[in-house]
N, C-alpha and C positions, 0 to 999 in steps of 0.2 A: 232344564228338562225335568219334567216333572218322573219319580220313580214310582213302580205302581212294586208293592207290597206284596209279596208271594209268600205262605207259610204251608209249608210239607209236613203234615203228619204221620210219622214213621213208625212203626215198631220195628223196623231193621228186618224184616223177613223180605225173601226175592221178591213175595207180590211187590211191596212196599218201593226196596230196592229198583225196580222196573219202573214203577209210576213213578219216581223221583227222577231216573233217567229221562224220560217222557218228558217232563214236565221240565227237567232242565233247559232239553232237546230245543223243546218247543221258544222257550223262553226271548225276549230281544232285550236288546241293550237297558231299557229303559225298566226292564223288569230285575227287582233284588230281591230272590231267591233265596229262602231260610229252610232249611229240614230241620223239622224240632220234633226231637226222641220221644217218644214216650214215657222212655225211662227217666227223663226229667219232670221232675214235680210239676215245676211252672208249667211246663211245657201238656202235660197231662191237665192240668187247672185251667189254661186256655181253653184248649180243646172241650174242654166241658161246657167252657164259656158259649164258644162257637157253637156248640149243640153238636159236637161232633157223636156219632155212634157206633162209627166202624172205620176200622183201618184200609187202606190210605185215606185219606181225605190234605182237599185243597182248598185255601181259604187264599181269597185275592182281595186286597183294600179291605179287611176287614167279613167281607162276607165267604160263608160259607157255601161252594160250589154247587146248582143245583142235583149234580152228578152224585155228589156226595152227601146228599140229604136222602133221608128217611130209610135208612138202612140201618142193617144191626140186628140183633137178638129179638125174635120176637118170642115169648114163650107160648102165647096160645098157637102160633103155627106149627112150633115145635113139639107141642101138647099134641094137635090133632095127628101127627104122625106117629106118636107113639111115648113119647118121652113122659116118665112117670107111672107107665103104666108096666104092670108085668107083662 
């Protein structure tokens, strides 16, 4: 039986804690399941790898989950609401 590769990207806060439960939840026999901290180096240097850009994020065989793509910090959004300006 072939295992399919699960990596949980955490920074330990409940959102995070929640989607890991999920994601446990969800999971079958054939699936091996990793939560990797952010507080770890390597673990944070993947995630870079993966093009991760916001917390949680799931990465399965190697790919990064559509769910979890293109999210994150944007500054011109954050610009046009106000941010920088007095």
């Amino acid at each position: 039986m072939t295992k399919r590769k699960i990596e949980i990207f955490s920074a330990g806060c409940p959102v995070c804690e929640q989607a890991v439960a999920s994601v446990q939840a969800a999971a079958c026999p054939s699936c091996e399941v990793e939560v990797r901290s952010m507080q770890d180096p390597a673990a944070a240097a993947a995630a870079l790898g993966y093009g991760v850009r916001s917390l949680p994020a799931v990465v399965i065989d190697g790919q990064l989950a559509s769910c979890c793509q293109g999210r994150g910090l944007e500054l011109d959004q954050l610009r046009s609401l106000g941010l920088g300006q007095p």
